[in-house]
N, C-alpha and C positions, 0 to 999 in steps of 0.2 A: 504494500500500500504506500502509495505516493506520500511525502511529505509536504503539506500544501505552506506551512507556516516560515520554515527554514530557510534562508536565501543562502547565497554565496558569501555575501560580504557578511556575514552573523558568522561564518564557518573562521573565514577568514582572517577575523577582529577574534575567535576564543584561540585558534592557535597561536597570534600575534600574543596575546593576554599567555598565555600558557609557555611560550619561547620564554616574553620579557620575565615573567614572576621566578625564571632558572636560571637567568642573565645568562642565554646561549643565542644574543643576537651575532658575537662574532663570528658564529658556526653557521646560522644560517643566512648565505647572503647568496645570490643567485649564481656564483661560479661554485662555491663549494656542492649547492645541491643538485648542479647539472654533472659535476664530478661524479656524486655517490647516485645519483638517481639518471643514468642517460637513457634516451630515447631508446626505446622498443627496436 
């Protein structure tokens, strides 16, 4: 069943909230996570 309430930017704003409250923003910055995570 569809999640009608949930958007993108609420997912977006709890991981932000979830990185900052570990202070692992120097870990995640767009070169490190194309590193660990690359395309298919």
């Amino acid at each position: 069943m569809p999640d009608k309430t949930t958007n993108i930017q609420h997912l977006k704003d709890k991981v932000s909230e979830f990185v900052k409250e570990r202070n692992w923003e120097k870990f995640h910055n767009p070169k490190n996570l194309s590193i660990k995570y690359p395309a298919p």
